[in-house]
C-alpha positions as CSV (number, residue, x, y, z in Angstrom):
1,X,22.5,-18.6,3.0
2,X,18.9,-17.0,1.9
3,X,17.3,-19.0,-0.8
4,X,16.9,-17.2,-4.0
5,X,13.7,-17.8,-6.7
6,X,13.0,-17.0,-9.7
7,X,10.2,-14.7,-9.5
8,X,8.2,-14.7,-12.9
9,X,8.3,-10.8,-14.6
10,X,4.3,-10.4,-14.2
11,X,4.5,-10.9,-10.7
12,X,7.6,-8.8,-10.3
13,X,5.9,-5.8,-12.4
14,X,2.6,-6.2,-10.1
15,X,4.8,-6.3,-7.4
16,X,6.5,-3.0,-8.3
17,X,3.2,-1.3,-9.4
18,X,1.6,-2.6,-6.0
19,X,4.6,-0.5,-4.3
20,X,4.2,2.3,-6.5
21,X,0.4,2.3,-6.3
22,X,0.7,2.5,-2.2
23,X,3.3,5.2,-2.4
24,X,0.8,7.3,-4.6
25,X,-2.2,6.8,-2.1
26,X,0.3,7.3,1.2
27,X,1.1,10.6,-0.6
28,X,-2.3,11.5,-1.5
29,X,-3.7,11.0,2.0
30,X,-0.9,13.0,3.8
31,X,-2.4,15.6,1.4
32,X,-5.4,15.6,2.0
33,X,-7.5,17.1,4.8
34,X,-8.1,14.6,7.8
35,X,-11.5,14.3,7.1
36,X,-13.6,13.0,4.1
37,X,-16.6,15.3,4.9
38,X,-16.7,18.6,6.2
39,X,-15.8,18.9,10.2
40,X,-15.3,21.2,12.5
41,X,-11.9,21.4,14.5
42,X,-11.4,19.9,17.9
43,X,-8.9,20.1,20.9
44,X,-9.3,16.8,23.6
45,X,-6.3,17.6,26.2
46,X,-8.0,15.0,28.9
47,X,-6.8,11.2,27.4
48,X,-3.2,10.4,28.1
49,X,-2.2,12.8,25.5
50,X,-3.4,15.4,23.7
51,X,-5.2,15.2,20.6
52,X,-5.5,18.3,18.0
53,X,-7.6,18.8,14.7
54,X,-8.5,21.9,12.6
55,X,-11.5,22.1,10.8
56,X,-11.9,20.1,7.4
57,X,-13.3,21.1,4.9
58,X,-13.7,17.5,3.6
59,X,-12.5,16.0,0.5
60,X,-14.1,17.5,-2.7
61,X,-15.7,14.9,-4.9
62,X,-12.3,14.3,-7.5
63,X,-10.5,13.7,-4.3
64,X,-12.5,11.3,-3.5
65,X,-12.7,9.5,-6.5
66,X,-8.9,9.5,-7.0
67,X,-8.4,7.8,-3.2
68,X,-11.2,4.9,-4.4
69,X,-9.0,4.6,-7.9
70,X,-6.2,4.2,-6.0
71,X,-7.6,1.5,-3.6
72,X,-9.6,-0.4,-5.9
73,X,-6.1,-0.4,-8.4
74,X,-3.9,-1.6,-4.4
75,X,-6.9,-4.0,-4.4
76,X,-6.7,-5.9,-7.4
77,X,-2.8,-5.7,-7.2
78,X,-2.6,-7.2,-3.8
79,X,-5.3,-10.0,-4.7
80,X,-3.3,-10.6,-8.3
81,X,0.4,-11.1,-6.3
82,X,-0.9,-13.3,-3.4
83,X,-2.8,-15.3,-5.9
84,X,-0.4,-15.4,-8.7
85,X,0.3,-19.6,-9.9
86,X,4.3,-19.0,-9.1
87,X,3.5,-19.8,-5.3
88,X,1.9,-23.2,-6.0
89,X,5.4,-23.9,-7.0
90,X,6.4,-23.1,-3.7
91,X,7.0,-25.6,-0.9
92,X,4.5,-24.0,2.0
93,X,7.3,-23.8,4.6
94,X,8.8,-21.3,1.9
95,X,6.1,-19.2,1.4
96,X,6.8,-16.8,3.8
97,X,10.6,-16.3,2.8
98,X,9.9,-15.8,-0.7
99,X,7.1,-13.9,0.0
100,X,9.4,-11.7,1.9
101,X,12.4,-11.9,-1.0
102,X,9.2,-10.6,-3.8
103,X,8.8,-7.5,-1.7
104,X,12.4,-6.9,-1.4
105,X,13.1,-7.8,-5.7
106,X,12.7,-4.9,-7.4
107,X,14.7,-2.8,-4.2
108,X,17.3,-5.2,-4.8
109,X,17.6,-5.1,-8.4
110,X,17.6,-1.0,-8.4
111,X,20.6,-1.5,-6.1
112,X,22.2,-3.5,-8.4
């Protein structure tokens, strides 16, 4: 039987957010052209498998900004949940487990 924990709600919310805040930038970049800064296309047929690009036209400057928003916001997110004081109550050969059940919590309580 998995071990349950009791995560604390401001670690589940950054949690969520963190997911939420990856899903935004994921979407944003599937967007956006393939390039930040203006390129021209390209066709390499000679590696083991053939690579296609248009041209970019590069990312205009509120593009930009909005991808370093995002990351910064994924940044502090990521540094809050792996640093939060909840996992000093957890034994170390636990860590991983509950670190795995916290990325699962919200999913799980949506199901619910």
């Amino acid at each position: 039987m998995a071990k349950t924990y009791d995560f604390p709600s401001d670690l589940l919310a950054g949690q969520e957010e963190l997911h939420q805040v990856r899903a935004e930038l994921s979407a944003l970049l599937k967007r956006l052209p393939w390039s930040v800064a203006p390129l021209d296309g390209f066709s390499d047929d000679n590696g083991w498998r053939k690579v296609e690009r248009p041209a970019s036209p590069g990312w205009t400057p509120d593009e930009q900004a909005e991808v370093e928003k995002l990351r910064q916001r994924e940044h502090e997110l990521a540094v809050f949940v792996t640093t939060h004081r909840f996992w000093t109550d957890v034994e170390t050969p636990d860590r991983v487990d509950a670190r795995s059940g916290l990325k699962h919590a919200s999913r799980t309580r949506e199901a619910g």
